[in-house]
Every structure is written in C-alpha cells, then in structure tokens.
PLY file of the C-alpha trace (Angstrom):
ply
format ascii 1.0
element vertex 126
property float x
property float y
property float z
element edge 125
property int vertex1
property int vertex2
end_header
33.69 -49.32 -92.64
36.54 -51.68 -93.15
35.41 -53.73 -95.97
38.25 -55.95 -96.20
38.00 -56.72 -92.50
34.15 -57.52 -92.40
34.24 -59.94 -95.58
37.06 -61.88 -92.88
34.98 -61.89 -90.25
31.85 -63.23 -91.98
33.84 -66.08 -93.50
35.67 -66.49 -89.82
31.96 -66.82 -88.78
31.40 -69.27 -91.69
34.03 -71.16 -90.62
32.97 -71.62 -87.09
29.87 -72.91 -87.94
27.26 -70.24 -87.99
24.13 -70.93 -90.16
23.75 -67.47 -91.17
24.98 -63.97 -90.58
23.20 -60.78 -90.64
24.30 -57.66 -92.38
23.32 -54.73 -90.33
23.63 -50.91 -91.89
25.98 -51.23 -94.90
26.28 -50.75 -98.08
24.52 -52.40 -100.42
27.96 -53.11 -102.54
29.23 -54.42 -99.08
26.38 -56.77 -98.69
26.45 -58.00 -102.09
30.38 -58.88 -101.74
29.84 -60.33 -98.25
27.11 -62.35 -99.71
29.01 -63.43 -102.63
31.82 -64.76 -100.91
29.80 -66.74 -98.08
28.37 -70.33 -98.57
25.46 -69.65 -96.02
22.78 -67.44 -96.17
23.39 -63.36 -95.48
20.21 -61.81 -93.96
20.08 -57.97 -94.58
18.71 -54.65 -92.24
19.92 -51.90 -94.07
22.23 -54.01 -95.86
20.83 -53.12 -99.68
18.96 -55.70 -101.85
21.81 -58.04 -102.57
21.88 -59.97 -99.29
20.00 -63.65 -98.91
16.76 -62.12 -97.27
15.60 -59.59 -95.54
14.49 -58.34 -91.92
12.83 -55.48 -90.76
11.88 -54.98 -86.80
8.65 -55.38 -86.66
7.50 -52.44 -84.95
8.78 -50.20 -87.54
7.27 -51.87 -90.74
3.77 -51.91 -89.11
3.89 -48.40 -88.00
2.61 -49.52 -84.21
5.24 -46.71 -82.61
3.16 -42.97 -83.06
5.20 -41.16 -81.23
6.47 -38.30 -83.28
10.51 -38.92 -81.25
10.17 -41.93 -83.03
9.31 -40.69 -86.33
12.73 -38.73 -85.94
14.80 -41.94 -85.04
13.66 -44.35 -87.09
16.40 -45.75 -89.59
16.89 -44.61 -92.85
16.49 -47.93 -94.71
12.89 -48.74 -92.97
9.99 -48.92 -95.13
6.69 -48.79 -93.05
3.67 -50.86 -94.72
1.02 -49.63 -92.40
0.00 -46.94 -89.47
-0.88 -49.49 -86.75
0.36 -47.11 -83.98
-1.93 -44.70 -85.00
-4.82 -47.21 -85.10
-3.57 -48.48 -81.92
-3.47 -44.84 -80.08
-7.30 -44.35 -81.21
-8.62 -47.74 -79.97
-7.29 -47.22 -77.09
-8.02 -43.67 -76.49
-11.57 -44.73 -76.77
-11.16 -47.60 -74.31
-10.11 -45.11 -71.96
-12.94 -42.87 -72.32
-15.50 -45.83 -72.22
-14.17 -46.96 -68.85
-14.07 -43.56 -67.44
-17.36 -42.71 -68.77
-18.53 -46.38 -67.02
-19.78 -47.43 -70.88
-17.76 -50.31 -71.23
-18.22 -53.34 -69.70
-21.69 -53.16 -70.58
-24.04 -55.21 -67.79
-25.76 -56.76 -70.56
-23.41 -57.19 -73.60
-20.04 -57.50 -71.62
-20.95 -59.45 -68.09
-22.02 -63.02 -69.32
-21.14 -64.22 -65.94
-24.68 -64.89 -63.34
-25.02 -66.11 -60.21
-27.90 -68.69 -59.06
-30.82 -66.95 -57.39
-29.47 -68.46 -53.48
-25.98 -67.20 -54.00
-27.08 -63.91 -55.55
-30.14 -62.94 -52.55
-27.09 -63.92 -49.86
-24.92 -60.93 -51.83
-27.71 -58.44 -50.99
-27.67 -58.74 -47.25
-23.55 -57.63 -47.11
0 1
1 2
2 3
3 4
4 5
5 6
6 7
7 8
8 9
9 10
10 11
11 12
12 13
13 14
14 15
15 16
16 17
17 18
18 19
19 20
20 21
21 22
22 23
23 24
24 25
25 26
26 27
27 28
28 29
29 30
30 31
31 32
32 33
33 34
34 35
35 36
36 37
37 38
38 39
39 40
40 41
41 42
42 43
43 44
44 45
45 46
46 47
47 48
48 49
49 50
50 51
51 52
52 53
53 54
54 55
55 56
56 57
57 58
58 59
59 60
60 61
61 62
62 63
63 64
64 65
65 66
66 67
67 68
68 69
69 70
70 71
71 72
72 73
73 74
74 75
75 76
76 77
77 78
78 79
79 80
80 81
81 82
82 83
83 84
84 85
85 86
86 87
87 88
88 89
89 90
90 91
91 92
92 93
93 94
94 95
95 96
96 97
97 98
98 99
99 100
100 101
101 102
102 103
103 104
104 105
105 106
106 107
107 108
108 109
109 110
110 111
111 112
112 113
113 114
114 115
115 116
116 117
117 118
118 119
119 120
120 121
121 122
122 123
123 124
124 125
C-alpha cells in the first residue's frame, strides 16, 4: 500500500467534488490519516475504527450465506451478528419437503380462493 499516494487521491477526490469516499481493506492507521486529512466523510470496510462510519455487506453480517466455501472466503474484518443462512437453509428445506409430500398448500388453510356453485358444477364436466 502506497500511503502517501492514497491520502492524494482521496483529497484529489475531495477536490472534485465527491461527498464521501470509502476506505476499503486498509489499515486502520491508514484510515485514520485518510480521515484526518479529508473535509468529507470517510466510510470504512476493513478500514479499522477510525474512519467516519462504517459498512458491512449485508449478507455477511446477517450470516444468510451457509455455504461452508463461503465460510472460507469471507473477509477477515467481517463480524457476523446472526446465522440467517442457516435459518434460511431449514425453512426452506422444509418447504421443499411439504410440497413434495403435497402438505403445503393446505385446501383448507392455504386456498382462500372459491368459485360460485355455476362456475364450479361447469369445471366438473371437463
């Protein structure tokens, strides 16, 4: 990482305008320089604490991707607040089952939907 170099290009990007730059994956002395020297706001992702704010992608801080690859990939600075993939994966798993097992829709708890007595005798002559 060229230090010197990024802390030009975020006030280069200052300069042209931009309402904000984001600090992607470096370190947190980096980010708190950058930030330092800028008159708009620095967002961080893997940037250490020292930036503006914060973001995360949202997939990764709720957990909703189970797949154990992903597990492996994942970035090093991601903090995951919940296991929504796993939740996710089970619900529907048992969708799946429900349809194939002809449980779900349910004729009398998941078909609201009747026709008049005229329209419905004409269905049972096709």
């Amino acid at each position: 990482i060229n230090a010197e170099y990024m802390g030009e290009e975020a006030l280069a990007l200052q300069a042209a305008g931009c309402f904000a730059v984001v600090l992607e994956c470096i370190p947190a002395a980096l980010g708190a320089a950058v930030t330092a020297e800028l008159s708009i706001p620095t967002i961080g992702i893997g940037a250490g604490p020292f930036t503006s704010g914060q973001v995360l992608v949202y997939h990764d801080l709720l957990g909703m991707i189970s797949h154990p690859h992903h597990r492996k990939v994942s970035p090093r600075f991601c903090k995951q607040y919940a296991s929504i993939g796993d939740a996710a994966t089970a619900a529907l798993t048992r969708y799946r089952e429900e349809v194939e097992e002809h449980a779900f829709p349910s004729l009398l708890e998941h078909s609201p939907y009747v026709l008049k007595a005229p329209e419905a005798q004409r269905l049972t002559g096709l």
